[in-house]
VOSE-888719 format. One line per 8 residues: number of its first residue (from 0); their letters; for each residue z negated, y negated, x negated of C-alpha. Coordinates in nm, 4 decimals, m for minus. Layout:
BEGIN
NUM = a = Z,Y,X ~ ... $
//
This chain:
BEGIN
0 = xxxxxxxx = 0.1424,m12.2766,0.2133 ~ 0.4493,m12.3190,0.4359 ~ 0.5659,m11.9381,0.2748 ~ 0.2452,m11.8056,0.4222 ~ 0.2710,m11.9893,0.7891 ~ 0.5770,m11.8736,0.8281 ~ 0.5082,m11.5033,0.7156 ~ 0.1849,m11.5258,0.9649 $
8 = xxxxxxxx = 0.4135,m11.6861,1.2111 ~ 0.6688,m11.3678,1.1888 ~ 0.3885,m11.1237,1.2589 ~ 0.2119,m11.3277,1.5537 ~ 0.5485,m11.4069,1.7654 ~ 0.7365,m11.1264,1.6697 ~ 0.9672,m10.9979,1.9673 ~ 0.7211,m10.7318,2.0735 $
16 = xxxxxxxx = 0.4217,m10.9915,2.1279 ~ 0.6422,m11.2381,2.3435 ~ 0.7319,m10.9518,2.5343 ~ 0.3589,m10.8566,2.5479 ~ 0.2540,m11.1992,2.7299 ~ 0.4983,m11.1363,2.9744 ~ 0.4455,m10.7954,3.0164 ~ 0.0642,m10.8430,3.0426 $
24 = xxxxxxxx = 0.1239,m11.0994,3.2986 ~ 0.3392,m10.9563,3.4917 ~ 0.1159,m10.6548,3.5311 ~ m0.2157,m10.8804,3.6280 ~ 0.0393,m11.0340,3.8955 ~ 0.1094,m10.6785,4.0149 ~ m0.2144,m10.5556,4.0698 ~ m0.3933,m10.8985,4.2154 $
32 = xxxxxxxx = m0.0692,m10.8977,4.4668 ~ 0.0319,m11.2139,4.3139 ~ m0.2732,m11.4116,4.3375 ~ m0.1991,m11.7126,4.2026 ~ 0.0841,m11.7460,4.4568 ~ m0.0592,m11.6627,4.7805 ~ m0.3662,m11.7849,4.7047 ~ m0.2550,m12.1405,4.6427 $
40 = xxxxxxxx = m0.4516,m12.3188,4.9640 ~ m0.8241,m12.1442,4.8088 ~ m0.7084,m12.2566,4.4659 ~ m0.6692,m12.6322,4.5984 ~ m0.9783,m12.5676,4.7526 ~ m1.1955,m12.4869,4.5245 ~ m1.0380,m12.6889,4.2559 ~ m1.2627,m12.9634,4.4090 $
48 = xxxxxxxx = m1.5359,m12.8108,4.5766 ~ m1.9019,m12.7242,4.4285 ~ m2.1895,m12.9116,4.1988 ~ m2.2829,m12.9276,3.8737 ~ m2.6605,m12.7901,3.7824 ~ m2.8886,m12.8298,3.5307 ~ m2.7277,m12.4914,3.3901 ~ m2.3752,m12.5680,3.4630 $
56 = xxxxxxxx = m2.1189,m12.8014,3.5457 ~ m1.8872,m12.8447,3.8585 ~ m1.5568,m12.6511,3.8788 ~ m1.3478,m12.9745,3.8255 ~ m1.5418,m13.0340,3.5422 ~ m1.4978,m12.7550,3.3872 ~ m1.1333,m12.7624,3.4706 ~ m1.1316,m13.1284,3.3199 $
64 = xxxxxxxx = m1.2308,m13.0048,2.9997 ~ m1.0000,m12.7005,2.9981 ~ m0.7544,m12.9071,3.0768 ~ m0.8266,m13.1078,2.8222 ~ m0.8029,m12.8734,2.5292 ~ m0.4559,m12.7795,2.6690 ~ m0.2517,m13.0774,2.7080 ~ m0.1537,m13.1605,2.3976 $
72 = xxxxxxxx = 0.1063,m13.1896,2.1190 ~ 0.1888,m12.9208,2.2920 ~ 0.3455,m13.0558,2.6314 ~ 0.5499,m13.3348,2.4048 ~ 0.6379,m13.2079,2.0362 ~ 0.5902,m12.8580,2.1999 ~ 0.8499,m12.8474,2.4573 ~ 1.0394,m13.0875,2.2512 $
80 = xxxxxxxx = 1.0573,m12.8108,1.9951 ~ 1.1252,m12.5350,2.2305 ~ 1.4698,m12.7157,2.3480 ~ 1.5314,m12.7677,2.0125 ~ 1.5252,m12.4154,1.8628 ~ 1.5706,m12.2609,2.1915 ~ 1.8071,m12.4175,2.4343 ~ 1.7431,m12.5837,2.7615 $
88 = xxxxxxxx = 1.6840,m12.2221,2.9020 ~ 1.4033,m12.2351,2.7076 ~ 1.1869,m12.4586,2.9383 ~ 1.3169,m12.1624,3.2486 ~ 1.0903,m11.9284,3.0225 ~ 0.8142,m12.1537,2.9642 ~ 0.7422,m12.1658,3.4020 ~ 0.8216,m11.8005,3.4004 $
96 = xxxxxxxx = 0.5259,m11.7584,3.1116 ~ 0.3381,m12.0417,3.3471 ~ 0.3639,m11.8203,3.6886 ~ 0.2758,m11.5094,3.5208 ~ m0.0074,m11.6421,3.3177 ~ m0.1880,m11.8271,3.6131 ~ m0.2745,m11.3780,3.7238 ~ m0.3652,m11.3052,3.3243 $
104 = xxxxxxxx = m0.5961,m11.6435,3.3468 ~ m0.7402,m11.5464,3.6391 ~ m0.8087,m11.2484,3.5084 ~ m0.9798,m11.3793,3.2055 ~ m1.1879,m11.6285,3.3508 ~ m1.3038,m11.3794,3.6227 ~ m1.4276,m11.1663,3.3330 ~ m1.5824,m11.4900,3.1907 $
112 = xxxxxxxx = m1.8001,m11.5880,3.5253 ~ m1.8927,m11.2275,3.5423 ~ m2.0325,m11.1825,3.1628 ~ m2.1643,m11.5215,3.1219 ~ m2.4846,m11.6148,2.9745 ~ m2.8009,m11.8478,2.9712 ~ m2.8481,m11.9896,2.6551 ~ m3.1653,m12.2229,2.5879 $
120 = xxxxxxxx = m3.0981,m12.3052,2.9781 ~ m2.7349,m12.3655,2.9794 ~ m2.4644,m12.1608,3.0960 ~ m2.2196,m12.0415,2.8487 ~ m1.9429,m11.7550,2.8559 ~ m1.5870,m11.6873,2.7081 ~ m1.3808,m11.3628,2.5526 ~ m1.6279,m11.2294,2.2880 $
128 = xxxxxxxx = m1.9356,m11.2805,2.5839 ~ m1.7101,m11.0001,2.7534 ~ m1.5694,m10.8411,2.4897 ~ m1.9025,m10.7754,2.3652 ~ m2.0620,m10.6926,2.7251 ~ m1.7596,m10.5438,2.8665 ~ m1.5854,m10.3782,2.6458 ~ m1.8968,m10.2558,2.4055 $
136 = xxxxxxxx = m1.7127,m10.3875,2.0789 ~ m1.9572,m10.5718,1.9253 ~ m1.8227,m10.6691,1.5999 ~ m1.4703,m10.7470,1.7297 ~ m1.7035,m10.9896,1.9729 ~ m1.8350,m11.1811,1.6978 ~ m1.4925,m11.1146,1.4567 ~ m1.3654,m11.3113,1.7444 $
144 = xxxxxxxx = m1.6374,m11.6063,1.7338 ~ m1.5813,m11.6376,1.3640 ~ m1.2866,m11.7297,1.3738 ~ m1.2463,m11.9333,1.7027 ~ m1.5441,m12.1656,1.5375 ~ m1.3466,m12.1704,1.2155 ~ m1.0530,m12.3121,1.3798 ~ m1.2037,m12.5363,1.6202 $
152 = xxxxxxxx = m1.4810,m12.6856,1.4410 ~ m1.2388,m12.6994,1.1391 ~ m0.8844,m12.6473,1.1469 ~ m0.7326,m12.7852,1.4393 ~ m0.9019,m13.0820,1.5483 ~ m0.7812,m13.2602,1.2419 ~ m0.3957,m13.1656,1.3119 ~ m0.4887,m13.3356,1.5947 $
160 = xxxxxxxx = m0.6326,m13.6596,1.4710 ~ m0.3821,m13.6508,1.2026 ~ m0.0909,m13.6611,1.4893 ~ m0.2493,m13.9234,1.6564 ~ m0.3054,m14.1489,1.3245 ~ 0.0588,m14.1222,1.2550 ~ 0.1741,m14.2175,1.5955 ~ m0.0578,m14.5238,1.6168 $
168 = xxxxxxxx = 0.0449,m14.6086,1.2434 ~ 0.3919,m14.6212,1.3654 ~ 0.3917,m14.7545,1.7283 ~ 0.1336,m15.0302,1.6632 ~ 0.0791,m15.0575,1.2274 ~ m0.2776,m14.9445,1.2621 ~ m0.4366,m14.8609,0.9616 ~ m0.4801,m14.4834,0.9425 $
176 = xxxxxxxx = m0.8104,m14.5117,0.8139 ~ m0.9255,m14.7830,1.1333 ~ m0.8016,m14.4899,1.3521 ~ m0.9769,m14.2428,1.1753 ~ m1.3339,m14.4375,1.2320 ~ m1.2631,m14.4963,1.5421 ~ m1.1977,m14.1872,1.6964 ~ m1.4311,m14.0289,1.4708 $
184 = xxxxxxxx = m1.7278,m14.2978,1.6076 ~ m1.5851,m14.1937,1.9611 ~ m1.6114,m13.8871,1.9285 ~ m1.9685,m13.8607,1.7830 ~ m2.0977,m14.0539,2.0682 ~ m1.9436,m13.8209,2.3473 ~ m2.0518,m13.4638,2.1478 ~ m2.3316,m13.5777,2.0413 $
192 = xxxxxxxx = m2.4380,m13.6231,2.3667 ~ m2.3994,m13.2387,2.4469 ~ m2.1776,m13.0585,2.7066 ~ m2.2853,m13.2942,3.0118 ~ m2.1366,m13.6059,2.8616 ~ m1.8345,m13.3986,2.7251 ~ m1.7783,m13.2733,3.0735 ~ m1.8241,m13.6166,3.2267 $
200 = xxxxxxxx = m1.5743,m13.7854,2.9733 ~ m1.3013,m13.4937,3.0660 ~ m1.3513,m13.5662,3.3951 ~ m1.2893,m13.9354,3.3427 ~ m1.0041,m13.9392,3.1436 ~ m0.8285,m13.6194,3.2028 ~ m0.6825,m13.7044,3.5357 ~ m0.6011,m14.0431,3.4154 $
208 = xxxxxxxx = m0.3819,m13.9561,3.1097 ~ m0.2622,m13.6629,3.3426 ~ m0.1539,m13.9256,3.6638 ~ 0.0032,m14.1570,3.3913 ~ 0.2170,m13.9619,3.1892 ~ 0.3117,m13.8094,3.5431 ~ 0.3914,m14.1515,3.6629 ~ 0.6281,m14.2408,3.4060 $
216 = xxxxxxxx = 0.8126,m13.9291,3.3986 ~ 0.8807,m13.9719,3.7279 ~ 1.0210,m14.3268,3.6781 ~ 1.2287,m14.2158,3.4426 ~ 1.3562,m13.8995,3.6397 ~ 1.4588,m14.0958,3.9597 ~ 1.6118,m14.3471,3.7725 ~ 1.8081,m14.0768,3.6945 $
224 = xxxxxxxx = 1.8190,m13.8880,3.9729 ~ 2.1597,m13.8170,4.0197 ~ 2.1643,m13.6030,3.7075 ~ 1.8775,m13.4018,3.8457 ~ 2.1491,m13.1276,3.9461 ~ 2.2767,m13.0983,3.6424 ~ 1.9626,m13.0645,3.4322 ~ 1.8571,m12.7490,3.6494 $
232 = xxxxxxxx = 2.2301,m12.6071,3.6488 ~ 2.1887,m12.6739,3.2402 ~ 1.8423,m12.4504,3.2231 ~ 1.9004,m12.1739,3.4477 ~ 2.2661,m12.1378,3.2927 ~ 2.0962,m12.1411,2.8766 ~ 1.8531,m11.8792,3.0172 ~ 2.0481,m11.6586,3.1885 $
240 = xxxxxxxx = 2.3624,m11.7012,2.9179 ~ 2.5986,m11.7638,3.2189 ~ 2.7905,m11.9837,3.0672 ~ 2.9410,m11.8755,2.7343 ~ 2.9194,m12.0964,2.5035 ~ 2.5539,m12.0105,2.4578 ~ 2.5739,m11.6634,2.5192 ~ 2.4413,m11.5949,2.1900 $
248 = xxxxxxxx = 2.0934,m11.7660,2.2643 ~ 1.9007,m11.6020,2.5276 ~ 1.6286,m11.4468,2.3296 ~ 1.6081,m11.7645,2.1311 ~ 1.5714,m11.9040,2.4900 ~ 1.2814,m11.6564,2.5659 ~ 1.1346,m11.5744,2.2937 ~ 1.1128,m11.9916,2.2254 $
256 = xxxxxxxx = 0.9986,m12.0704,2.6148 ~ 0.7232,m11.8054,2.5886 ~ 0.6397,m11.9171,2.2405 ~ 0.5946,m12.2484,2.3537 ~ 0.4299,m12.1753,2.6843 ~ 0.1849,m11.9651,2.5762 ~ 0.1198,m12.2571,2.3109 ~ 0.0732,m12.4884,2.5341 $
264 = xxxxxxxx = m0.1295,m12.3638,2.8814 ~ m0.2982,m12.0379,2.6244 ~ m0.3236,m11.8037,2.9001 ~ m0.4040,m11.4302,2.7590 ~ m0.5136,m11.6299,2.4442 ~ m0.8715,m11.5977,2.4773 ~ m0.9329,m11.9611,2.3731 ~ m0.9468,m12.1463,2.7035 $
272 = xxxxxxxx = m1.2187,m11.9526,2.8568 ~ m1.5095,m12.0920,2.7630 ~ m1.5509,m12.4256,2.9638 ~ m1.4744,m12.1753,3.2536 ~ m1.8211,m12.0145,3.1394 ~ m2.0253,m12.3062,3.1895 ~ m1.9111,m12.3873,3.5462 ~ m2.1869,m12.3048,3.8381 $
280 = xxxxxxxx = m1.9796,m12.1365,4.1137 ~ m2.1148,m11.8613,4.3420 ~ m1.8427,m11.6180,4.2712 ~ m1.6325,m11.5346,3.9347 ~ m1.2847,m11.5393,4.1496 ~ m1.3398,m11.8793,4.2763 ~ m1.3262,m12.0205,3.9540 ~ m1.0600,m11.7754,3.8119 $
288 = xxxxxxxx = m0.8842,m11.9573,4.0590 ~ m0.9657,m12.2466,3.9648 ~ m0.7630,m12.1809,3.5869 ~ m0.4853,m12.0951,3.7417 ~ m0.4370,m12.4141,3.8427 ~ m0.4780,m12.5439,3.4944 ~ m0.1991,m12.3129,3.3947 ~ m0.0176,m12.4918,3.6270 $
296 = xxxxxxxx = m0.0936,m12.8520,3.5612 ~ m0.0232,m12.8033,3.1992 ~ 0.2558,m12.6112,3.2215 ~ 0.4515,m12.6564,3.5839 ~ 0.3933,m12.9871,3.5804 ~ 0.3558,m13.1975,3.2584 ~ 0.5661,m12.9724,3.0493 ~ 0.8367,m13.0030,3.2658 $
304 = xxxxxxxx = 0.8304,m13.3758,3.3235 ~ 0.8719,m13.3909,2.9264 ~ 1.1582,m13.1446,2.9787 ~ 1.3204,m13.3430,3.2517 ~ 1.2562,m13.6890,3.0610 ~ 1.4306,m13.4959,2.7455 ~ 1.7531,m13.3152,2.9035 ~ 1.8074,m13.5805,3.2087 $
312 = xxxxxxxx = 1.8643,m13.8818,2.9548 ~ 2.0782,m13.6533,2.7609 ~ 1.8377,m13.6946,2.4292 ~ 1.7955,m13.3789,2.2975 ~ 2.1314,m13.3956,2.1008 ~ 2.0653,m13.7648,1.8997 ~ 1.7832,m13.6047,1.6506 ~ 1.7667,m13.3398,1.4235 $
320 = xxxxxxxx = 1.3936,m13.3910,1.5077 ~ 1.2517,m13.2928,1.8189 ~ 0.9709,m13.4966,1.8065 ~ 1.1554,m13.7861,1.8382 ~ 1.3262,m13.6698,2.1855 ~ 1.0516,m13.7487,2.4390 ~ 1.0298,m14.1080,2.2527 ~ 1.4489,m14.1336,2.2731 $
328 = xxxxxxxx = 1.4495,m14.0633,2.6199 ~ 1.1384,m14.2928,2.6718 ~ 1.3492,m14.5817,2.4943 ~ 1.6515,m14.5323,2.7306 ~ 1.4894,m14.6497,3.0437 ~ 1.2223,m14.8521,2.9060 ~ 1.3593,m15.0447,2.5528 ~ 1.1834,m15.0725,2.2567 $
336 = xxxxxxxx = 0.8533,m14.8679,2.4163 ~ 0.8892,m14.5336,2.3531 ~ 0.6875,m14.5384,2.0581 ~ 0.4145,m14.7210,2.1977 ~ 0.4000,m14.4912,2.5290 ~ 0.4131,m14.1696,2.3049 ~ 0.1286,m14.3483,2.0784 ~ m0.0828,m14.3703,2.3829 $
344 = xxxxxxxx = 0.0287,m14.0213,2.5287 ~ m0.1074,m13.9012,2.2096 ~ m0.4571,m14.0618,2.1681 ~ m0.5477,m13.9295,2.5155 ~ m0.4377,m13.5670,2.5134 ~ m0.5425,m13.4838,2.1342 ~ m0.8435,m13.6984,2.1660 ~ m0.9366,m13.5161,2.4598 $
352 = xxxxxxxx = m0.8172,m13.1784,2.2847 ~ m1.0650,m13.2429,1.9642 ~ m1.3145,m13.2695,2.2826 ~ m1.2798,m12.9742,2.3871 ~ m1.2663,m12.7608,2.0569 ~ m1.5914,m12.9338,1.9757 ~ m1.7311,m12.7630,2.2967 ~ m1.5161,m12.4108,2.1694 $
360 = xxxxxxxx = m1.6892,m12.4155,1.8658 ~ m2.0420,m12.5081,1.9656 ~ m1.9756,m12.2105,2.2357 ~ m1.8845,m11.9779,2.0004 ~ m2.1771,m12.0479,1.7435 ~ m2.4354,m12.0110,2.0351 ~ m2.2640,m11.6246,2.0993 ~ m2.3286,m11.5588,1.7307 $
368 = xxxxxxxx = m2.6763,m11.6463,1.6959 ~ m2.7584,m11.4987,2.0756 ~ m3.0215,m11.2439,1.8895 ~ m3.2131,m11.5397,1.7855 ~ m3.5245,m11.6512,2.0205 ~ m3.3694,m11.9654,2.0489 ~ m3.0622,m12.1646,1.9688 ~ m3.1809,m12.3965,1.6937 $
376 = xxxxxxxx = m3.0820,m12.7671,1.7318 ~ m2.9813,m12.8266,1.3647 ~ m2.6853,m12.5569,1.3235 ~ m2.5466,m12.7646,1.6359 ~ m2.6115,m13.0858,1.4250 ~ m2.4405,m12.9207,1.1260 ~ m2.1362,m12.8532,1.3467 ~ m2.1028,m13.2314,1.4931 $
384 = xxxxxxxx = m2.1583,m13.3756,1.1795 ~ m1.8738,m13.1256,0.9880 ~ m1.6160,m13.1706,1.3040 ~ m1.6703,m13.5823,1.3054 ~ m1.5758,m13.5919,0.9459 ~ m1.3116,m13.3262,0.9628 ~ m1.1998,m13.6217,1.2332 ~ m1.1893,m13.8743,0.9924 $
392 = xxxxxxxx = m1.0367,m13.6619,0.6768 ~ m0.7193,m13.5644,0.9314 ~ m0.6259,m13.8985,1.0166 ~ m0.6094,m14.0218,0.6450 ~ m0.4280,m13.7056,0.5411 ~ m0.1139,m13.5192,0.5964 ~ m0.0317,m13.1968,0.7826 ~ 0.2893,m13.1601,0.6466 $
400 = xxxxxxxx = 0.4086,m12.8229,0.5261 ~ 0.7168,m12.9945,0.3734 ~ 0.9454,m12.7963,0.6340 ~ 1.2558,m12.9268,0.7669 ~ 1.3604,m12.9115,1.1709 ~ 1.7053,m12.7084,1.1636 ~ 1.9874,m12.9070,1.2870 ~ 2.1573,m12.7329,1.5471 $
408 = xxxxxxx = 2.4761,m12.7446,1.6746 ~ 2.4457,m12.9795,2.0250 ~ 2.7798,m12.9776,2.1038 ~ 2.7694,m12.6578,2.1939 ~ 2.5122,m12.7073,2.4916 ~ 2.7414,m12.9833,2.7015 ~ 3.0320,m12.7107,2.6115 $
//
């Protein structure tokens, strides 16, 4: 299994695809003038402005839920990973990938506002709704559904349980299989109760894990404040190899940062449209604006804190396992609770990630079955039931692909 990852892995973040995302980016930013810069004041704007409907929810609702499908593993193992294998520079790639994506999201979720549907009285939209409409492709429409409900109504949501079973196993000595029926219980009362409750619980806890993780990678920044300077002199010098003892690594740097960028935030993916489809706004721009700022939040903001919390406590060197680097640097300012912290880090953002691939999915199965009259109640049921047990199997299981993290040679970042 790990053989075939990392062949798949070769072909999907080859050079020519990283350099694709930023291309693509880059030329959305071009032709919208830079939107998602000079538009910042409308984006703010709108971000909390409008109602939710009987067909549709409110923008910061649907942002909520966006949100919560991308912060994840990916803002803490993620950018933990992309210092590892990439440098410090790597993180200056991963807000270049963030700026430029905020135009390609835009873009997307423009086309999703414009394309989106009614389905048995509820709005829904996303990239085969336009690919299909838009681009006349029909089978590369529902090619595309296939296997976005594959993955999130099977694959991924129990690497995502599974990552928070382990953390609460270790922080705490839970019981695996107590975490596993409780999230699973959770999480069959909130999707059960059908995308208004799933929007209402993103909007709850969203900005609440968001704020707090915030909060204490701020504390542990100006703690260490005077090393500030010297954490931004360390990424802009790995990225731009002006300093020569990493020469050598600036496409590591980039090709890592975008890797890791586009992982996290998923702009240009095509998966973090749909809860932009289900939003009730009056124009598609308003909330393509609206995603950009996700992009941002995700990316700009809690990626970097982990970044900061990593390089400014000088932890990125004690590990050959990156995973371990946001708890390390956790540990140096607070003692003994880094473990705990990253436990709870955890259960929120993959618990609210499972969330939103539950909504993905149920999306997704709705677009195939659009020639029906109706769409039937018990495929829906089918999905809950499979995804709540999926749940429970991931936390009692492993996701190991018996790799090994590379250990690098740190020396050679403090020259």
């Amino acid at each position: 299994m790990k053989e075939v990852v990392d062949w798949l892995n070769g072909i999907l973040w080859s050079p020519i695809l990283v350099y694709l995302f930023l291309g693509l980016g880059l030329f959305y930013s071009i032709v919208t003038r830079f939107v998602q810069v000079r538009s910042i004041k409308d984006i703010l704007k709108q971000t909390f402005k409008g109602h939710s409907s009987k067909s549709g929810v409110s923008s910061f609702q649907a942002l909520s839920m966006s949100l919560g499908s991308r912060v994840g593993t990916g803002n803490i193992a993620g950018v933990a990973t992309a210092i590892a294998l990439g440098g410090p520079g790597a993180v200056f790639w991963m807000w270049v990938m963030a700026l430029l994506g905020g135009a390609t999201s835009f873009i997307e979720i423009m086309l999703t506002q414009v394309f989106k549907r009614k389905v048995n009285g509820q709005y829904r939209g996303g990239t085969p709704f336009y690919i299909d409409k838009g681009l006349k492709i029909k089978w590369l429409a529902i090619l595309f559904s296939v296997i976005t409900l594959v993955v999130m109504g099977v694959l991924w949501p129990g690497l995502q349980i599974n990552t928070v079973s382990l953390a609460m196993d270790e922080a705490f000595g839970i019981d695996p299989v107590i975490t596993g029926i409780g999230l699973s219980g959770i999480l069959a009362i909130i999707i059960f109760g059908g995308v208004k409750r799933i929007a209402k619980a993103a909007e709850i806890v969203v900005p609440f894990m968001a704020i707090g993780y915030t909060l204490v990678g701020i504390i542990i920044v100006m703690l260490n404040i005077s090393q500030l300077p010297q954490v931004f002199s360390l990424i802009f010098s790995s990225a731009f190899g002006a300093d020569a003892a990493i020469s050598g690594t600036i496409g590591q740097a980039i090709s890592w940062g975008v890797q890791r960028g586009a992982y996290s935030n998923a702009a240009g993916v095509g998966s973090e449209t749909f809860e932009a489809g289900a939003a009730e706004v009056t124009h598609p721009v308003k909330q393509g604006l609206v995603q950009s700022f996700s992009v941002y939040i995700d990316t700009i903001l809690l990626c970097s804190i982990t970044a900061f919390m990593i390089i400014i406590t000088d932890t990125f060197n004690v590990s050959s396992t990156p995973t371990l680097y946001t708890q390390q640097a956790i540990n140096s300012v607070f003692p003994g609770y880094g473990a705990a912290f990253l436990a709870l880090a955890l259960l929120f953002f993959c618990f609210t990630t499972v969330m939103s691939y539950y909504y993905k999915a149920e999306t997704n199965l709705a677009f195939i079955m659009l020639k029906r009259k109706s769409f039937a109640a018990w495929p829906k049921t089918v999905l809950r039931i499979v995804l709540v047990v999926i749940a429970f199997f991931g936390s009692v299981q492993t996701a190991s692909l018996d790799g090994e993290w590379p250990i690098l040679d740190w020396e050679r970042w403090h020259g």
